[in-house]
N, C-alpha and C positions, 0 to 999 in steps of 0.2 A: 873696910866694914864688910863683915860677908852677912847674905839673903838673910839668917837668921836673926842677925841684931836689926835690920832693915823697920818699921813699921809700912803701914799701907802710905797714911797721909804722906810719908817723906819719899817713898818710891813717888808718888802723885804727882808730890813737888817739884822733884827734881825729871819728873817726865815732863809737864809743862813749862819748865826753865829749857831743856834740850828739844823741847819743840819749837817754843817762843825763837832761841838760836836758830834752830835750820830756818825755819820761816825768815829770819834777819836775814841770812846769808842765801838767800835761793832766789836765782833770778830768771824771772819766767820766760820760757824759751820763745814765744811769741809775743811779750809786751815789750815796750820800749823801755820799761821804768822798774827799778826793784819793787818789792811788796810794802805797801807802807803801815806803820804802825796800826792805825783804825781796822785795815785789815787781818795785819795779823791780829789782834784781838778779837774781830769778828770772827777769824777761825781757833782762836781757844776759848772761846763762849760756846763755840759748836762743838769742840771735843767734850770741855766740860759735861753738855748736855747729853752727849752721847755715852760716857762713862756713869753720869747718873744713871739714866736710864738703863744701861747693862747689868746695873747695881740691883736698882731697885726690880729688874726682871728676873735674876738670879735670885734675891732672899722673898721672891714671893711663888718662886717656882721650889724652894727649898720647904718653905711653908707650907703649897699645897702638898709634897711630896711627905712631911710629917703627918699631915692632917689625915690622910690617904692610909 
C-alpha cells in the first residue's frame, strides 16, 4: 500500500500496534522485570493524549491563521 491509499486513522492504527510491540519486547536497562501490560497501556493513554492534543493545537492554530 503506498502513503496515498494510506488514511490518517489507519497510519494511527498501525502506529499504536508497533508501539504497543516495542514496548512488548523492550526491556529496561535498569529494572529487573520486562514492561507489564498496565504499563504499556498507561504509556499509550499518554501518546494518545499527546497526539490529541498536537491535533487539536494545529487546527486551532490553522483557524486562527484563516481568521487573521
Amino acid at each position: 500500500m503506498s502513503c496515498s491509499d494510506c488514511s490518517l486513522s489507519y497510519i494511527f492504527r498501525e502506529g499504536y500496534i508497533d508501539f504497543e510491540n516495542y514496548l512488548t519486547n523492550v526491556w529496561p536497562v535498569d529494572h529487573p522485570r520486562a514492561i507489564s501490560k498496565k504499563t504499556i497501556m498507561k504509556h499509550i493513554q499518554h501518546l494518545r493524549k499527546m497526539i490529541t492534543l498536537a491535533y487539536h493545537l494545529t487546527v486551532t492554530l490553522v483557524l486562527a491563521m484563516w481568521i487573521l
